[in-house]
C-alpha positions as CSV (number, residue, x, y, z in Angstrom):
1,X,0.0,0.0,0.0
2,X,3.3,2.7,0.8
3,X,4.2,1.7,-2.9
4,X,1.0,2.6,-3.8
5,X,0.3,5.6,-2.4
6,X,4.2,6.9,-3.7
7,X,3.5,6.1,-7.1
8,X,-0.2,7.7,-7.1
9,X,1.6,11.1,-5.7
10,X,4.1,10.7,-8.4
11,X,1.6,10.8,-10.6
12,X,-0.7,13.5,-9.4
13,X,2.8,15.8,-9.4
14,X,3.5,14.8,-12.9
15,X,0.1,16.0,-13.9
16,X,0.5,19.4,-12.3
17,X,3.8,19.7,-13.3
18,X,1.7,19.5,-17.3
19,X,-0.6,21.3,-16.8
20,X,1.2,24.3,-15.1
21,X,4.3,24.4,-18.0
22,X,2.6,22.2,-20.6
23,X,3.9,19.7,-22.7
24,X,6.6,20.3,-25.3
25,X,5.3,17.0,-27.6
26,X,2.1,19.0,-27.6
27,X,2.3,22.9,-27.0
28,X,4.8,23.7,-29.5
29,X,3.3,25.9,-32.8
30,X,5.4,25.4,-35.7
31,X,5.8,28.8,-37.8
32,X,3.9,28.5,-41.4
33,X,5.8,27.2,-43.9
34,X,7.5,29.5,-46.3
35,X,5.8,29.3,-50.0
36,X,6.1,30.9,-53.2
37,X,4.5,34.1,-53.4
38,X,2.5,35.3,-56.5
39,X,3.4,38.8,-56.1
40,X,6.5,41.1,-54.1
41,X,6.6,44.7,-52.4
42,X,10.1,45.9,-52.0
43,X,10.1,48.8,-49.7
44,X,11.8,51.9,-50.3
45,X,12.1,52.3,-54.1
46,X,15.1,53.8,-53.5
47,X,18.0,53.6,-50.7
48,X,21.1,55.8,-50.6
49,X,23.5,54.2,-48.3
50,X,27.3,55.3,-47.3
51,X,30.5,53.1,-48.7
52,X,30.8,50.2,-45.5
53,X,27.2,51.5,-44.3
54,X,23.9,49.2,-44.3
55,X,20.5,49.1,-44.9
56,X,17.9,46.4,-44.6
57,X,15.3,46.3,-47.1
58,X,11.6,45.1,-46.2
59,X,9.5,42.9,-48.3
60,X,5.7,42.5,-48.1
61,X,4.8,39.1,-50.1
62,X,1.1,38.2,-51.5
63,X,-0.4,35.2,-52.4
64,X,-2.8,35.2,-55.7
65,X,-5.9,36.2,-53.3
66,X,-4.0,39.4,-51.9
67,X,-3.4,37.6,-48.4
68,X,-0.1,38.3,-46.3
69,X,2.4,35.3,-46.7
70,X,5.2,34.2,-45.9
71,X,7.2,33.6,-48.6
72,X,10.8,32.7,-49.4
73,X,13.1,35.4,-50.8
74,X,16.1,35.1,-52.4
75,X,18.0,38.8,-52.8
76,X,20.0,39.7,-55.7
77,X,22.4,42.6,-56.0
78,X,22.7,44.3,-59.7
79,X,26.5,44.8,-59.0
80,X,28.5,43.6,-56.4
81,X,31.0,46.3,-56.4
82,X,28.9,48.7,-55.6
83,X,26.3,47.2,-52.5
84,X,25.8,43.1,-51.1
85,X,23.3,41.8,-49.9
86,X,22.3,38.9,-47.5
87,X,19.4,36.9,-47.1
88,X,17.5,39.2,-44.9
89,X,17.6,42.4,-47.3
90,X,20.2,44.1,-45.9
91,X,22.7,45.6,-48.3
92,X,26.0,46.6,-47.5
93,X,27.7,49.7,-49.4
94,X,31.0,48.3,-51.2
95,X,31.7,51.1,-54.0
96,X,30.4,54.5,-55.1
97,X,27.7,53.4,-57.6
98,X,24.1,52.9,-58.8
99,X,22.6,49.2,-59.1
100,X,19.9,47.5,-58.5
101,X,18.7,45.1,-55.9
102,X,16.5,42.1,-56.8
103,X,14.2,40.6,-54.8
104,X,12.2,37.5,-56.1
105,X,10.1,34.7,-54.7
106,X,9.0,31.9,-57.2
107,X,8.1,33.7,-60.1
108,X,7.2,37.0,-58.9
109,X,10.0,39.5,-58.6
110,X,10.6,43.4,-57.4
111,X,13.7,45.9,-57.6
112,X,14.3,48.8,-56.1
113,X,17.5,51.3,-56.8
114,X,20.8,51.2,-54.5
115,X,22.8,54.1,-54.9
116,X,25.9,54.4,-52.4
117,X,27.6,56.9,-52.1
118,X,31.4,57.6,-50.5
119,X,31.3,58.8,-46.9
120,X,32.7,62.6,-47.8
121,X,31.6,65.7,-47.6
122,X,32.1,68.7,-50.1
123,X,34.4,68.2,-52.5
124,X,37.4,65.9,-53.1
125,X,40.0,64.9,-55.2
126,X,40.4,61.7,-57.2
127,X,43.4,60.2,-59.2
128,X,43.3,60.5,-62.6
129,X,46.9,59.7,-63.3
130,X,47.9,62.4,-65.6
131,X,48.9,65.5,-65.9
132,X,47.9,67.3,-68.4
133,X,44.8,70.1,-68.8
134,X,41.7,68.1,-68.6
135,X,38.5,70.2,-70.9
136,X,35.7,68.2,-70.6
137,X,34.2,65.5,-68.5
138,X,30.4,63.7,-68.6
139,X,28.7,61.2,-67.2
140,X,25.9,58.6,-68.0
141,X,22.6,58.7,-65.6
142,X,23.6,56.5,-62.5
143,X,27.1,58.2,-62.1
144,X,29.0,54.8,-62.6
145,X,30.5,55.4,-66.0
146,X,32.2,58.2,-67.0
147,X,35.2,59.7,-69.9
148,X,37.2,63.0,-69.2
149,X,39.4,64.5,-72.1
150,X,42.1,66.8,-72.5
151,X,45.8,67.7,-74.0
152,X,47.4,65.5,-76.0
153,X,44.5,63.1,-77.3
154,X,44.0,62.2,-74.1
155,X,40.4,60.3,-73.1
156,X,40.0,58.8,-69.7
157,X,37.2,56.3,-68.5
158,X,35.8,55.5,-65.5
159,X,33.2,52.4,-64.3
160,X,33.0,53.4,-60.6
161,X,32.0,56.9,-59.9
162,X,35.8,58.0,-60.3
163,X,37.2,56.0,-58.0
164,X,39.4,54.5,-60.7
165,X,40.5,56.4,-63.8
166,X,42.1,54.6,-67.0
167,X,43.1,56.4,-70.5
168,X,41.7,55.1,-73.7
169,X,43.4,54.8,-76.8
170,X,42.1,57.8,-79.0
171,X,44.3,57.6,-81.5
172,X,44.7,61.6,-81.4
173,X,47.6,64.1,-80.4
174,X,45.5,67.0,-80.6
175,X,44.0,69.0,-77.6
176,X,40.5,67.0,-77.4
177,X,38.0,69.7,-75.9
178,X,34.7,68.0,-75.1
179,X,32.9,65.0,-74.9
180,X,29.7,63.8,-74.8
181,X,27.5,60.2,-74.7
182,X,24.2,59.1,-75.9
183,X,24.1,55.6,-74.1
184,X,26.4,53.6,-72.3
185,X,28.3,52.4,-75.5
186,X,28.0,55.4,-78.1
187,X,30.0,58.2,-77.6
188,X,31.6,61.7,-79.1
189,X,34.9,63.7,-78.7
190,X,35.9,67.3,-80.3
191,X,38.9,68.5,-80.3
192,X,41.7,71.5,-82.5
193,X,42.6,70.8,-86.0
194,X,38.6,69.9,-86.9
195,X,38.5,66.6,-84.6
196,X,35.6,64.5,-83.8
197,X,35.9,61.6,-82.7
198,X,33.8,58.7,-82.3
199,X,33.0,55.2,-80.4
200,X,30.3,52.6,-79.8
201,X,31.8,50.4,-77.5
202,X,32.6,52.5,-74.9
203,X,35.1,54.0,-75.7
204,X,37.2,50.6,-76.4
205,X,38.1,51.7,-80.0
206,X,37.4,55.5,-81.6
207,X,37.0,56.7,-85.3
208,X,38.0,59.8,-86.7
209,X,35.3,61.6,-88.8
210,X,36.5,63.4,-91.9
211,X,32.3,63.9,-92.8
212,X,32.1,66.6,-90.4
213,X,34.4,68.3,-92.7
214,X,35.8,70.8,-90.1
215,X,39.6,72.2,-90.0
216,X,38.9,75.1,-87.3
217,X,39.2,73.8,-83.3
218,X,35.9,72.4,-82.4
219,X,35.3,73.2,-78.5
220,X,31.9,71.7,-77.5
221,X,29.2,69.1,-78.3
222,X,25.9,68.6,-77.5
223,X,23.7,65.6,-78.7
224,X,20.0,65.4,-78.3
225,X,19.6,61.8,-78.7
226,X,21.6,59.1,-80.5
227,X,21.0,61.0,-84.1
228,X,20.7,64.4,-83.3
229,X,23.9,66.4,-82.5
230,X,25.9,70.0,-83.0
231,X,29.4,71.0,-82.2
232,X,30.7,74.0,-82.1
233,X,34.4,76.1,-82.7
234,X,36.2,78.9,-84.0
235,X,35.4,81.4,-86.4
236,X,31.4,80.9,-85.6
237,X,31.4,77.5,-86.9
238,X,28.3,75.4,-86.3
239,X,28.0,71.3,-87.4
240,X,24.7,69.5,-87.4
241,X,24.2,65.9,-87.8
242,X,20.3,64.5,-87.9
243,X,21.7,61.1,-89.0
244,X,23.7,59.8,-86.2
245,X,27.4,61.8,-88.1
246,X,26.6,60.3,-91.5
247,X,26.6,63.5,-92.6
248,X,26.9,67.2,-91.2
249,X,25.4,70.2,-92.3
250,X,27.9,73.8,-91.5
251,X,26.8,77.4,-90.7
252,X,29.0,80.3,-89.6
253,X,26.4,82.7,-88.1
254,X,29.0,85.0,-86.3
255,X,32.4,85.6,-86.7
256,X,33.1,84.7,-82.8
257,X,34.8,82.2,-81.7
258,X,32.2,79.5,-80.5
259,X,33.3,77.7,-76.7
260,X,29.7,76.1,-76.2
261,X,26.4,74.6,-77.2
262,X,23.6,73.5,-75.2
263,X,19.8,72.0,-76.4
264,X,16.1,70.8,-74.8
265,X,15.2,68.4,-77.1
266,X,15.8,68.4,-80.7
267,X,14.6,71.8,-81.3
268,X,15.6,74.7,-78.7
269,X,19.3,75.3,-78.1
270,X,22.0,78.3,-77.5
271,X,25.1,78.8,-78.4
272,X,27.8,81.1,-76.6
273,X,31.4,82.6,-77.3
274,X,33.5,85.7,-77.4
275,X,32.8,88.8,-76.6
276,X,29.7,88.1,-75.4
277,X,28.2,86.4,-78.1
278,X,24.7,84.7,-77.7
279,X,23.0,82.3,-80.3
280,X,19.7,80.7,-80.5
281,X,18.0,78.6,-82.6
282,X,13.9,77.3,-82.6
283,X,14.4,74.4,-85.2
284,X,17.7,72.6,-83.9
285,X,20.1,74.7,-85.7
286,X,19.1,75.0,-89.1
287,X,19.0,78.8,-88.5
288,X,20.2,80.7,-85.5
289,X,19.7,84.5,-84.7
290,X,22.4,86.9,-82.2
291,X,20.6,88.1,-79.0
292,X,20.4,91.8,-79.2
293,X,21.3,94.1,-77.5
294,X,24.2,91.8,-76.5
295,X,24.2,91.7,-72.7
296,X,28.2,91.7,-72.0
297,X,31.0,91.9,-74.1
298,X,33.2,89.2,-72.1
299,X,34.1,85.8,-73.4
300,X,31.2,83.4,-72.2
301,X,32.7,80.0,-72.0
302,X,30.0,77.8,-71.0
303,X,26.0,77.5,-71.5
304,X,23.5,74.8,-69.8
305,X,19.9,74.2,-71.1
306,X,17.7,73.3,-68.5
307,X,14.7,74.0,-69.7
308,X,13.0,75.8,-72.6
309,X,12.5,78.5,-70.8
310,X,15.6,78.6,-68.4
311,X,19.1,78.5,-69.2
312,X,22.6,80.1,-67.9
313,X,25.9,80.8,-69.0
314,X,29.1,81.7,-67.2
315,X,32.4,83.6,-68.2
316,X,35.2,85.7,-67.9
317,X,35.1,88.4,-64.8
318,X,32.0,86.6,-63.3
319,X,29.9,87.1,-65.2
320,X,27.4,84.4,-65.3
321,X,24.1,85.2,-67.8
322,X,20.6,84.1,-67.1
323,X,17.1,84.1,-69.1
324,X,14.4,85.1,-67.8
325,X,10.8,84.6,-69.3
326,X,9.9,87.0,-71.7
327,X,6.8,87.4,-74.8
328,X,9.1,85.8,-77.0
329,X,10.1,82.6,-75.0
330,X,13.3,83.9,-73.0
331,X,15.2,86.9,-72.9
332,X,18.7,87.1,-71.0
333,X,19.9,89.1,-68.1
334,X,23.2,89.9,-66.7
335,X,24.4,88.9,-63.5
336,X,27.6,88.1,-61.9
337,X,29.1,86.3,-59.4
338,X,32.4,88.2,-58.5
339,X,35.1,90.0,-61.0
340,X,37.7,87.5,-59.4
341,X,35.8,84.3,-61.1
342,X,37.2,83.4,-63.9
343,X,34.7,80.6,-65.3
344,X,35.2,78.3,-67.5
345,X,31.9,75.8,-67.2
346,X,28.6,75.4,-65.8
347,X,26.0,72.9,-65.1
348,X,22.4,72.8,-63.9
349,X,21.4,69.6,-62.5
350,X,17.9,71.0,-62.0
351,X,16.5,73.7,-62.9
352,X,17.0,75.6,-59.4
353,X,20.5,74.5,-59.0
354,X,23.4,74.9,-60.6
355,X,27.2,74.8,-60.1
356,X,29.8,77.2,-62.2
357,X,33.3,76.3,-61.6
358,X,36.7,77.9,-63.1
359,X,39.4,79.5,-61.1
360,X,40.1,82.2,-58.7
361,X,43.6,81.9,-56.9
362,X,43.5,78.1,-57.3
363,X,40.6,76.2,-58.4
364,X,36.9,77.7,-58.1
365,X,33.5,75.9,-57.4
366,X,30.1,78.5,-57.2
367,X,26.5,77.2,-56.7
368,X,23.4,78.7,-56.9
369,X,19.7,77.6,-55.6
370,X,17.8,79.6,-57.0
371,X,18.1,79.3,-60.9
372,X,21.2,81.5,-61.0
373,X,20.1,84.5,-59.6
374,X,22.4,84.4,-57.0
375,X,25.6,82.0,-56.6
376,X,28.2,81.2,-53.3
377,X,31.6,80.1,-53.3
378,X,32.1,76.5,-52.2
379,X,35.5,74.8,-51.2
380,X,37.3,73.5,-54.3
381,X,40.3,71.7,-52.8
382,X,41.8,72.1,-55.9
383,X,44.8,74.0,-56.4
384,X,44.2,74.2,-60.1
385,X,41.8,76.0,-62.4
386,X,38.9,73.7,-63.5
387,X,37.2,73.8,-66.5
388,X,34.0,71.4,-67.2
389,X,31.5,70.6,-64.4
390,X,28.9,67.5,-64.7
391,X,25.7,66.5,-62.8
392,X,24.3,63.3,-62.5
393,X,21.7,64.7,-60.1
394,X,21.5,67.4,-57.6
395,X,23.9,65.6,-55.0
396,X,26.9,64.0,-57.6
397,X,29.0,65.7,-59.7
398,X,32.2,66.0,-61.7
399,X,34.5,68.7,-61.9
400,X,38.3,68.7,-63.9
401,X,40.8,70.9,-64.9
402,X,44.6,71.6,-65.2
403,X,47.3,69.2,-64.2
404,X,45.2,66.3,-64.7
405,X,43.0,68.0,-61.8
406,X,39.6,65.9,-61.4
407,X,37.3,66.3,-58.2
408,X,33.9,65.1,-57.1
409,X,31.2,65.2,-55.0
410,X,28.3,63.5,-53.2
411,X,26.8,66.2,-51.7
412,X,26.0,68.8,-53.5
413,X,29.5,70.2,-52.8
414,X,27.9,70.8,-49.3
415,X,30.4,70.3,-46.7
């Protein structure tokens, strides 16, 4: 009976003992199984993450009914040297750079853009690894891929943002004065002595072209879109090409020397040079008309289209032009920026702000919020004058100039 009774307390413990904790084999809810989903929300659209920062990506899945799931994900970065990513969504910043990021699930799929940036401030140098006088620099959308050019034939490449620079074979001595890209492989150089120059592989290989018929130094170019393109040079001289540099069709409407050419479209463009000189043109350069009365009589070296109604120039002394809206379509007003600015090029990203850089006891960088009516000095760190400036966006830019001088930014040249 004392056995009994012992093993009938056990018991009665071993009950409570269940009932008061539970019972693993039986209280235990497994998580849902992960399925396919039938559709994918990748939230933000867009992150902009730091070199060696994170971010972590959030992913709402669906099933066909529009019910919450939980779903596997497998993440996917566009380009690994510029962000990673692990399984959870977080990316990681590797290299200054725009990709994408990949998210998919069975057969449904989202993306959103990654674009990391470099964890300075202002403005900085990078290498370019030559020293020669640098005239012209642009970039493709994204800010990965971009070509600087200068004295001596020389043509420089970049894939990531700048922070590597590599020349290019051009196959020219000359001074090579501006470039300019209509994708990712097709490209355009100008240059003294009549040069254009020509790739569509990136700049792998380039071709001379003798159709553009040209012996005078060419100093700018602007294309449109792939087919549609003008250059610009000494002595007034105009090219056109509607068929991709097939052919080109001159004009000489001044006798000043040309330094710059900018369009909206196909159709509305300007065209600056010495002493002061302002051309414009309605119907993409077939004819072009002098703005009278001529607002300065100093060299303008630079001109930026941003809209059809707003555009800016910049110069010798300061001086940096602006239209303003008029009956016509624009009219143009003189401002300045400071008789120690020497300016040599200019930029709007948007049509509010702007960047003209050039030189002023070393390198020079201005900026102005408010379409140009005003500009302030920023900190160059450059001890060299600069002479092209290019925006990818309101935050990334390019400037580059003498002794192989190139430097960059990520924020807006804000320090």
């Amino acid at each position: 009976m004392k056995r009994s009774i012992g093993m009938t307390c056990v018991c009665a413990i071993a009950l409570t003992l269940m009932m008061i904790f539970g019972c693993d084999s039986t209280s235990t809810t497994s998580p849902p199984a992960a399925v396919d989903a039938d559709s994918l929300a990748l939230s933000p659209d867009t992150a902009r993450v730091a070199v060696d920062a994170g971010f972590r990506f959030t992913v709402a899945a669906y099933d066909s009914n529009g019910a919450a799931v939980t779903a596997n994900l497998d993440f996917e970065s566009g380009n690994s040297g510029v962000f990673t990513v692990d399984a959870t969504g977080r990316v990681l910043g590797v290299g200054e750079g725009v990709a994408w990021l990949l998210v998919t699930s069975g057969t449904a799929r989202d993306s959103a853009v990654v674009v990391v940036t470099p964890a300075v401030r202002g403005w900085y140098p990078q290498t370019s690894g030559v020293a020669v006088v640098l005239h012209g620099v642009h970039f493709r959308p994204g800010g990965s891929r971009g070509w600087a050019v200068g004295d001596g034939g020389r043509i420089l490449r970049t894939l990531d943002g700048g922070a590597e620079w590599l020349s290019q074979s051009s196959g020219a001595s000359t001074a090579l004065n501006a470039v300019w890209f209509t994708s990712d492989a097709e490209g355009w150089v100008v240059g003294n002595n009549g040069t254009v120059l020509h790739t569509t592989n990136s700049g792998g290989s380039w071709t001379r072209l003798l159709s553009a018929g040209a012996s005078e130094h060419l100093n700018d170019v602007h294309f449109a879109h792939r087919d549609t393109g003008w250059v610009v040079g000494a002595d007034g001289v105009i090219l056109r090409t509607a068929n991709r540099g097939v052919s080109w069709q001159r004009v000489t409407p001044t006798a000043f020397d040309l330094q710059s050419v900018s369009f909206t479209g196909g159709r509305e463009g300007w065209a600056v040079g010495d002493n002061g000189v302002i051309l414009g043109t309605h119907d993409g350069g077939l004819k072009w008309y002098t703005v009278q009365p001529a607002v300065t009589a100093t060299s303008l070296r630079a001109v930026w289209r941003a809209s059809v109604a707003r555009a800016n120039a910049a110069g010798a002394a300061g001086v940096v032009p602006r239209t303003v809206a008029s009956a016509d379509s624009a009219s143009w007003l003189l401002t300045n920026a400071g008789a120690a600015f020497d300016l040599y090029g200019v930029c709007f990203p948007v049509p509010a702000v702007g960047f003209a850089v050039g030189s002023n006891a070393g390198g020079a960088v201005l900026r102005s919020d408010d379409h140009g009516s005003s500009w302030l000095p920023q900190l160059a760190n450059s001890a060299f004058r600069l002479e092209d400036v290019f925006f990818v966006d309101a935050q990334r830019g390019w400037a580059v100039g003498a002794n192989g001088t190139i430097v960059h930014t990520v924020t807006g040249g804000q320090p």
